[in-house]
Backbone as CSV, one residue per row, in Angstrom:
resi,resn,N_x,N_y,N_z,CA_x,CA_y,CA_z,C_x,C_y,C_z
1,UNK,0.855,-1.182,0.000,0.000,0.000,0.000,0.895,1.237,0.000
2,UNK,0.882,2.273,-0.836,1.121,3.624,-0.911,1.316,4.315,0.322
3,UNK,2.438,5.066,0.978,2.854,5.202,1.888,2.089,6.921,2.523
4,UNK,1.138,7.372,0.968,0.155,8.448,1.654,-1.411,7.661,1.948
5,UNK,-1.287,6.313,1.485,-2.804,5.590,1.522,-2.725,5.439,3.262
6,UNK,-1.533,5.091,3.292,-1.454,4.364,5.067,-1.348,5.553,5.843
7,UNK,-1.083,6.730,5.840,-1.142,8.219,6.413,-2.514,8.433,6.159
8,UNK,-3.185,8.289,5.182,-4.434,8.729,6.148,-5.224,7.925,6.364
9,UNK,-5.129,6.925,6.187,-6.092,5.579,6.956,-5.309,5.977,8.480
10,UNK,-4.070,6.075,8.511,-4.114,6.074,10.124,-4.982,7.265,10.844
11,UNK,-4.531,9.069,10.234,-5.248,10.081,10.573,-6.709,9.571,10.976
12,UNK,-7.005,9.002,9.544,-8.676,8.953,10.018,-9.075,8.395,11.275
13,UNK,-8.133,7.309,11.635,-8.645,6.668,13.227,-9.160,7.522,14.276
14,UNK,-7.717,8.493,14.127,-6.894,9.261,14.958,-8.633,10.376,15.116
15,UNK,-8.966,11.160,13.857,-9.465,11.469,13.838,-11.121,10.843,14.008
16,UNK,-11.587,9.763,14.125,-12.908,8.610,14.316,-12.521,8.847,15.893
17,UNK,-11.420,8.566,16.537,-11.044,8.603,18.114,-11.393,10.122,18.483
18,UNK,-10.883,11.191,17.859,-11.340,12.251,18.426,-13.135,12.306,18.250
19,UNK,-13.441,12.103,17.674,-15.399,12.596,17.099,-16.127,11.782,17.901
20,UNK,-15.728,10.567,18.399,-16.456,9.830,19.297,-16.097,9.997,20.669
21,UNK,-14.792,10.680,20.873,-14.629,11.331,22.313,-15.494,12.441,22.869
22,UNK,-15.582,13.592,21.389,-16.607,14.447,21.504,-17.763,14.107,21.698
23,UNK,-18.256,13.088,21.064,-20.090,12.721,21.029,-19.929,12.194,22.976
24,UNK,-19.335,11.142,23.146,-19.521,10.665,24.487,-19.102,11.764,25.493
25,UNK,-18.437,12.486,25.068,-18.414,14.071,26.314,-19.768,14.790,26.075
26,UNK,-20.662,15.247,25.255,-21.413,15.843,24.934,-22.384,15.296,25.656
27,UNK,-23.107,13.369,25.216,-23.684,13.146,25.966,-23.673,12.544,27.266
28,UNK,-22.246,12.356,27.907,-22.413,12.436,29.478,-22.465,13.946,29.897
29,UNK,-22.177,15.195,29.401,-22.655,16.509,29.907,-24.001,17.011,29.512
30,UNK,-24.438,16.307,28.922,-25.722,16.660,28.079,-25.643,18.259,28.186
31,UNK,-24.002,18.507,27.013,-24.083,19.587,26.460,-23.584,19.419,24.963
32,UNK,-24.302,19.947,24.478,-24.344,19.479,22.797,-24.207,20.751,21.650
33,UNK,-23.669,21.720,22.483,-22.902,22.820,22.073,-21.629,22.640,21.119
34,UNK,-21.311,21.433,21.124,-20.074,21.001,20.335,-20.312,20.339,19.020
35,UNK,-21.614,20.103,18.398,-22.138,19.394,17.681,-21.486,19.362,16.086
36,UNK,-21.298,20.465,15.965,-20.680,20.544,14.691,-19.612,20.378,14.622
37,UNK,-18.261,20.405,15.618,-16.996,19.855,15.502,-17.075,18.671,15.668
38,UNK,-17.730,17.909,16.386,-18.165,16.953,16.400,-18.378,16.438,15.084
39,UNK,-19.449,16.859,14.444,-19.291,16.709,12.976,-18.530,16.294,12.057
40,UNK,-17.388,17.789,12.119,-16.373,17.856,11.271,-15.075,16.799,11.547
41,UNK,-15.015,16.277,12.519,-14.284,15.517,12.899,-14.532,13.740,12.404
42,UNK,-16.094,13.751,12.445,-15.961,12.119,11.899,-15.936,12.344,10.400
43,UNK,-16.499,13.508,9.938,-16.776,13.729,8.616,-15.677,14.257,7.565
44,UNK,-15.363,15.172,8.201,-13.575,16.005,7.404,-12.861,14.593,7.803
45,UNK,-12.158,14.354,8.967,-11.465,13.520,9.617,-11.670,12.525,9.290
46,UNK,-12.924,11.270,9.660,-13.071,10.098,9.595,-13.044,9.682,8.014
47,UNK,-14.554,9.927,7.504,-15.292,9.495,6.361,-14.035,10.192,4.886
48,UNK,-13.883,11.389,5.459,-13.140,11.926,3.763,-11.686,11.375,4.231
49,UNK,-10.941,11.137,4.774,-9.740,11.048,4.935,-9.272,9.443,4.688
50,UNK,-10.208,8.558,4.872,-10.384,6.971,4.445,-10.768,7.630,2.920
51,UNK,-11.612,7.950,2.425,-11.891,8.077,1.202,-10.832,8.124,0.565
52,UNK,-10.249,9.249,0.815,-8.518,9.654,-0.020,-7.692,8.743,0.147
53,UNK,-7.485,7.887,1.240,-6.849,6.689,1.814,-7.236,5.512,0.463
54,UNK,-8.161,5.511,0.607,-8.917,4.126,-0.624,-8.255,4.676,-1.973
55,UNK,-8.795,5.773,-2.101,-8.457,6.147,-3.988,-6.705,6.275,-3.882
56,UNK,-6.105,6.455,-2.848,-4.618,6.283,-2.987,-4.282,4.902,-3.325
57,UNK,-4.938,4.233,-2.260,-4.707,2.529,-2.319,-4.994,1.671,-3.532
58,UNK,-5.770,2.257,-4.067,-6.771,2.018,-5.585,-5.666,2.421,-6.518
59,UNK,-4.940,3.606,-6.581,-3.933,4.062,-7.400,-2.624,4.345,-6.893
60,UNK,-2.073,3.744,-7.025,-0.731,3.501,-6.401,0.395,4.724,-7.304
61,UNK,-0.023,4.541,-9.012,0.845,5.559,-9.674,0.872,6.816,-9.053
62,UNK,-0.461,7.843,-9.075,-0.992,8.653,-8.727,-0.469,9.437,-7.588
63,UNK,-0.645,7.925,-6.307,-0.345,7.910,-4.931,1.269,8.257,-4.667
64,UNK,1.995,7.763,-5.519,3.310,8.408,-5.401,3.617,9.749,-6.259
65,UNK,2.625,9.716,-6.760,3.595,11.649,-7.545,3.907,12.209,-5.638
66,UNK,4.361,13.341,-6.141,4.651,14.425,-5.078,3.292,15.038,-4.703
67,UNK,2.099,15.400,-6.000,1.553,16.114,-4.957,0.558,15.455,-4.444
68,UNK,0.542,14.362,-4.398,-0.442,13.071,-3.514,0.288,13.457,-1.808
69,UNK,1.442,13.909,-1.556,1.738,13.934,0.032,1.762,15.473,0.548
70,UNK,1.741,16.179,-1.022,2.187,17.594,-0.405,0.029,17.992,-0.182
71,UNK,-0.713,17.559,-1.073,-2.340,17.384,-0.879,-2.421,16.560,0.628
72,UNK,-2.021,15.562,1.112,-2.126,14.760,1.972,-2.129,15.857,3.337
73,UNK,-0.656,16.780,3.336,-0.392,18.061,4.169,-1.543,19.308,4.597
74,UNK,-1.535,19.480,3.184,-2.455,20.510,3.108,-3.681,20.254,3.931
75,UNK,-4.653,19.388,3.658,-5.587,19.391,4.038,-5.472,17.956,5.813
76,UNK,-5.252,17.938,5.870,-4.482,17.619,6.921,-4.363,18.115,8.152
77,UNK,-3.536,19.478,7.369,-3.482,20.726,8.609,-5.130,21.052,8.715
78,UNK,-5.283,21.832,7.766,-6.428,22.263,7.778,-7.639,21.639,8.813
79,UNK,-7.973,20.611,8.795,-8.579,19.647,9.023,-7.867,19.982,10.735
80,UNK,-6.916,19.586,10.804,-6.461,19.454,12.615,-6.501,20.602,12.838
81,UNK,-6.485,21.616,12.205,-6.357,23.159,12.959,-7.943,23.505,12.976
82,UNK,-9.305,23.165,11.962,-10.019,23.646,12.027,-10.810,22.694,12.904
83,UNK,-11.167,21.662,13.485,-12.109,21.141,14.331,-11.488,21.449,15.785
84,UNK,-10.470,21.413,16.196,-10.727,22.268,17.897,-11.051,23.699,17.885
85,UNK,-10.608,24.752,16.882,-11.040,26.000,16.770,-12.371,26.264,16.353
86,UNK,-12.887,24.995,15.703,-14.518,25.154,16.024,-15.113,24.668,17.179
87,UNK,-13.892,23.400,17.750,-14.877,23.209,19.129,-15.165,24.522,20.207
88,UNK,-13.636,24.796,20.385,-13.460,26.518,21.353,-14.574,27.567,20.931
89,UNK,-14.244,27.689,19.531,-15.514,28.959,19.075,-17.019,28.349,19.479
90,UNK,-17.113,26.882,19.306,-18.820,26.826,20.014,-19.301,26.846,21.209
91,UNK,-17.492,26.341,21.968,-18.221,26.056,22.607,-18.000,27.513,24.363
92,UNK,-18.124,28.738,23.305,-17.857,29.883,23.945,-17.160,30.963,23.838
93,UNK,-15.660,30.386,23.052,-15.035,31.151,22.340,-14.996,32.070,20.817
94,UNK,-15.608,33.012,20.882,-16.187,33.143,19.935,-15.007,33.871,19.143
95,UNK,-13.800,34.116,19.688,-12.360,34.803,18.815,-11.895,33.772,18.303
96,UNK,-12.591,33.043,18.067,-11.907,31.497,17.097,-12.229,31.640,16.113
97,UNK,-13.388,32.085,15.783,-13.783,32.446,14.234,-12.896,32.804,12.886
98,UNK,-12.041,33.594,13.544,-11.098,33.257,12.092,-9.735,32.398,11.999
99,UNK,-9.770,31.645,13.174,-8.783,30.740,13.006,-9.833,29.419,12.400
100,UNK,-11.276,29.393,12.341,-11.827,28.242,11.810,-11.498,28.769,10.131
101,UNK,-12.519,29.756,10.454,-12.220,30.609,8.908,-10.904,30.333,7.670
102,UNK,-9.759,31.089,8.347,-8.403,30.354,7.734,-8.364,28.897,7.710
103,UNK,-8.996,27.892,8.571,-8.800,26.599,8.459,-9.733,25.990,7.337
104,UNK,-10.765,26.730,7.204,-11.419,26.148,6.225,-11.042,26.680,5.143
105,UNK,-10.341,27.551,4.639,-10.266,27.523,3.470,-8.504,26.572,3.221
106,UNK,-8.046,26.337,4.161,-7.195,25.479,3.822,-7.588,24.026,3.347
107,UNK,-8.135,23.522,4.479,-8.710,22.536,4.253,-9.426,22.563,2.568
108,UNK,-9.953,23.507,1.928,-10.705,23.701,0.764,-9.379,23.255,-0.502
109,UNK,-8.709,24.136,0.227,-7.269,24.011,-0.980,-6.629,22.424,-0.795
110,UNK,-6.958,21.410,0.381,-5.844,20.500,-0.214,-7.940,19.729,-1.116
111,UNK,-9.075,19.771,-0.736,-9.864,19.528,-1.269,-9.616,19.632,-3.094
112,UNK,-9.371,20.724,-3.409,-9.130,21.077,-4.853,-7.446,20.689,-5.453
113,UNK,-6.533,20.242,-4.372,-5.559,19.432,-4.553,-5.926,18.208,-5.413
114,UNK,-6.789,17.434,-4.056,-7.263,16.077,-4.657,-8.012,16.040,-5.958
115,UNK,-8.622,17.149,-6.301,-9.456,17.017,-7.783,-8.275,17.227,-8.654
116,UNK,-7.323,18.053,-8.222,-6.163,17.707,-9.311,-5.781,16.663,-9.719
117,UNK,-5.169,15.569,-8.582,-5.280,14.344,-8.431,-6.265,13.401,-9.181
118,UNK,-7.544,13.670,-8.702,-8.424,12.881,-9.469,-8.359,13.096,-11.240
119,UNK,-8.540,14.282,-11.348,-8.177,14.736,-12.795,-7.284,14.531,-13.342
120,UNK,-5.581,14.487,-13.442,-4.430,14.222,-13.956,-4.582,13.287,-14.661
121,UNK,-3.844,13.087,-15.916,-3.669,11.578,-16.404,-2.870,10.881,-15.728
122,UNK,-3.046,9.643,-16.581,-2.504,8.789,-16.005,-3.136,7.720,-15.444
123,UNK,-2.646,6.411,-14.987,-3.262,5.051,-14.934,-3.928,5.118,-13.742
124,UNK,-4.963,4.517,-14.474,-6.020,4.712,-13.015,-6.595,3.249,-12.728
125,UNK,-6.200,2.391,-11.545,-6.468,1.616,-11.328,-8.183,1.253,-10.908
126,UNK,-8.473,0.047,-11.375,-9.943,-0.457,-11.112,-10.377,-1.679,-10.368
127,UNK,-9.147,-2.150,-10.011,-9.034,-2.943,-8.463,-7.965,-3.067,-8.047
128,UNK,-7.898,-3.510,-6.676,-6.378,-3.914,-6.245,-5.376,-4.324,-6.513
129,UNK,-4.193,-4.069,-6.590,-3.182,-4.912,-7.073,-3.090,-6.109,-5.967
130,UNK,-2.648,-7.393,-6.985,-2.280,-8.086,-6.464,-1.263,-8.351,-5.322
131,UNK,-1.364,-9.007,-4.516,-0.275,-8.911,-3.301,0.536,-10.341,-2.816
132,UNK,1.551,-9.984,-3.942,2.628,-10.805,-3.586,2.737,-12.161,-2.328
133,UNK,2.855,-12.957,-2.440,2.752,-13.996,-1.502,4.505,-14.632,-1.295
C-alpha cells in the first residue's frame, strides 16, 4: 500500500477517536454545544480522509507523484487546525472564528488538490493490485 494511503487511513482513526470522544463528552454533559466539531471531525477527519486513503490505495501511480503527500499536508493541517477551533468557538469562544475561517479555506485548498489528483492523467487503477505472496 502507498505510503500516503497508510497516512491517512491512520489520521482517520486518529481522527474517528477524536469525534467519538466528543459525542460521548457531549452526551455524558448533556451539552451538545459542540455538535458541529463533532461533525467535522468524523466527517472532514473520519469518512473523507479513508476516502482519499482508498483512492490512494486504488492508485498507487498517482499515490506516489509528489503532490499526492504535499495534498495529503495541506488538508491535513487544515482539518487538525479547524475542528478544535470550532470546538473553542462553540463552545464559547467566539475569537476562534477566524482561526476556523483560515482553516477552512485550507482545508478547501488540499480539497481542490485532490481534484487535481483525481483529474491528472494517467493510470487509473480499477481494483487492487495483487499482493505478492
Amino acid at each position: 500500500m502507498p505510503r500516503v494511503a497508510q497516512l491517512y487511513f491512520r489520521t482517520a482513526i486518529i481522527f474517528l477517536i477524536v469525534g467519538i470522544s466528543m459525542g460521548l463528552n457531549m452526551v455524558i454533559s448533556q451539552d451538545h454545544s459542540a455538535i458541529g466539531a463533532h461533525a467535522h471531525a468524523n466527517l472532514l477527519g473520519w469518512v473523507t480522509m479513508a476516502i482519499f486513503g482508498g483512492y490512494h490505495a486504488l492508485n498507487p501511480a498517482k499515490a506516489e507523484r509528489r503532490i499526492a503527500m504535499i495534498q495529503y499536508f495541506v488538508y491535513t493541517t487544515g482539518v487538525a487546525l479547524m475542528v478544535p477551533a470550532l470546538y473553542l468557538m462553540l463552545t464559547g469562544n467566539p475569537s476562534m472564528e477566524p482561526v476556523v475561517a483560515v482553516a477552512s479555506l485550507i482545508t478547501f485548498a488540499g480539497v481542490l488538490l485532490f481534484a487535481v489528483i483525481i483529474f491528472s492523467s494517467g493510470t487509473v487503477e480499477t481494483r487492487p493490485t495483487a499482493v505478492a505472496r
